[in-house]
Structures are given as C-alpha cells and as structure tokens.
N, C-alpha and C positions, 0 to 999 in steps of 0.2 A: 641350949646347946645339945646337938645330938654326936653318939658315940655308934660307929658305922664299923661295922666287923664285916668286912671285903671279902669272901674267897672265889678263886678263880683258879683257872689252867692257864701254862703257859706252855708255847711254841719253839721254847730255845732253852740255855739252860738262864740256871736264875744269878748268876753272875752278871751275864748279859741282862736281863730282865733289870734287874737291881739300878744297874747302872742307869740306863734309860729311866727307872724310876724317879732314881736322885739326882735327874738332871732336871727333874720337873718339879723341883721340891720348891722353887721360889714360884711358881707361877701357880703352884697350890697354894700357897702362903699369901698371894697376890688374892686369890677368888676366897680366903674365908676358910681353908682346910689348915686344919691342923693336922699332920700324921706322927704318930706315938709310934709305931711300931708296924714292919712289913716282913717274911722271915716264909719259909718253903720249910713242906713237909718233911720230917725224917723217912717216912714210908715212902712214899712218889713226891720226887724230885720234879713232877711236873705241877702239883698241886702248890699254891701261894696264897698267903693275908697279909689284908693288911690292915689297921684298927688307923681310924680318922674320926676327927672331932669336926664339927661345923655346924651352924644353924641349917635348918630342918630348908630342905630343897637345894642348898649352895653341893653336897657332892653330888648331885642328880642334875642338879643343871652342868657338871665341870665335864663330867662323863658324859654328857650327850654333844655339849660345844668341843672335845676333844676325842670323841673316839676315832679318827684317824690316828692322832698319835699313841694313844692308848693302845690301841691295834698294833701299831709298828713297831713297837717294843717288845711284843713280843706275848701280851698279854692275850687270850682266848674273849674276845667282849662275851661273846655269846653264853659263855661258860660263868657267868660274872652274877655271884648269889650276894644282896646285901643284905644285912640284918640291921635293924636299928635301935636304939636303948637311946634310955633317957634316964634322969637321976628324980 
C-alpha cells in the first residue's frame, strides 16, 4: 500500500472544488483509493491536498482514466505534483 500526498491548483473556489470531490468519493472507493484527508491552503486559497492510500499504480491509472472529470471540477491537472511513501 502506497500513501500519495496530492498537491495541486484549483480554478474555482474550494467549496466548489470539494464538493465535485466528494461526489467521486465512491468511484474512488470503487478503483482501490482510499482518501484520508483533502483541505486548501491557509495562504492561497487556490492551492489544495489531498493524502490517498492505494496500491502502487491504482491513483495513476484513476487520474489518467478520469482527467476529464478531474479537470471539470475544477482541479488544475497540469498543476498536479504527486509524492509517494511507503511504510
């Protein structure tokens, strides 16, 4: 199991962002993602993380089979740095 620290930019504010999030929370749950925790900068309100759990490849494939909707949310793909850790 890998632990995936998210950050990116977003195009709207993060209420919107959020929501669009957590409406995709079962179809992550569906491909093997677990998400702990997703939350926007105190400094820039345009900056967002989000920390997900999944075997090693299952968020890199969720994020290439879904960056349209990932995009219309609101989310910056482009802008999208992942880090990875393991135990």
């Amino acid at each position: 199991m890998e632990t995936h620290i998210v950050t990116f930019t977003i195009n709207n504010d993060f209420s919107e962002w959020s929501k669009n999030f957590d409406n995709s929370l079962e179809l992550q749950k569906q491909s093997g993602i677990n998400t702990l925790y997703r939350g926007v900068s105190t400094e820039d309100k345009s900056k967002c993380v989000a920390i997900m759990q999944a075997s090693s490849g299952v968020l890199e494939d969720f994020v290439k089979n879904n960056e349209k909707m990932i995009s219309e949310s609101g989310h910056v793909v482009e802008s999208t740095i992942i880090e990875t850790y393991v135990t």
